[in-house]
N, C-alpha and C positions, 0 to 999 in steps of 0.2 A: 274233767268236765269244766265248761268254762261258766263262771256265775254269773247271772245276769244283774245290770248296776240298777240298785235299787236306791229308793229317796233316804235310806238310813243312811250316817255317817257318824266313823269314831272322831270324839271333838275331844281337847285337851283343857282342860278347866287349872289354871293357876291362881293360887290365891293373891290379892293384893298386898299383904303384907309380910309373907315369906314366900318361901320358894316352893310349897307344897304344891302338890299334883295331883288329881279326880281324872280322869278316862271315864267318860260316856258316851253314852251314843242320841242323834236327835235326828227327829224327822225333817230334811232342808225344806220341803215341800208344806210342813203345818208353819215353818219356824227360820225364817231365812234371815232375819237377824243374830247378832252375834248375843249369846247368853250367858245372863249375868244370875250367881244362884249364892245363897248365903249356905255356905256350909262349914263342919266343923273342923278345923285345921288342927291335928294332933300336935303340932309343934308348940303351936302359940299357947293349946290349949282354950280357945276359944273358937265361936263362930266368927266369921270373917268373911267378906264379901270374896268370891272365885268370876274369874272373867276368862271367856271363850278365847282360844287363842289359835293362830292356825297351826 
């Protein structure tokens, strides 16, 4: 069966100061800029700013 293309999309969230990686997903449709979220980077061990990337 074929899925019908919905407003969801998986987006790749990298942090700005190492090379860590977040997968989620966002509605294009509430949110069509590109998202910017502070989360925790296991590496750094700290929060750090993560940015939407294609």
């Amino acid at each position: 069966m074929a899925k019908k293309k919905g407003n969801r999309v998986v987006i790749k969230l990298r942090s700005a100061e190492s090379g860590h990686v977040y997968w989620s997903e966002k509605n294009r449709k509430n949110d069509s800029t590109r998202l910017e979220l502070r989360r925790y980077d296991p590496i750094l061990r700290k929060h750090v700013v993560y940015k939407e990337e294609k």
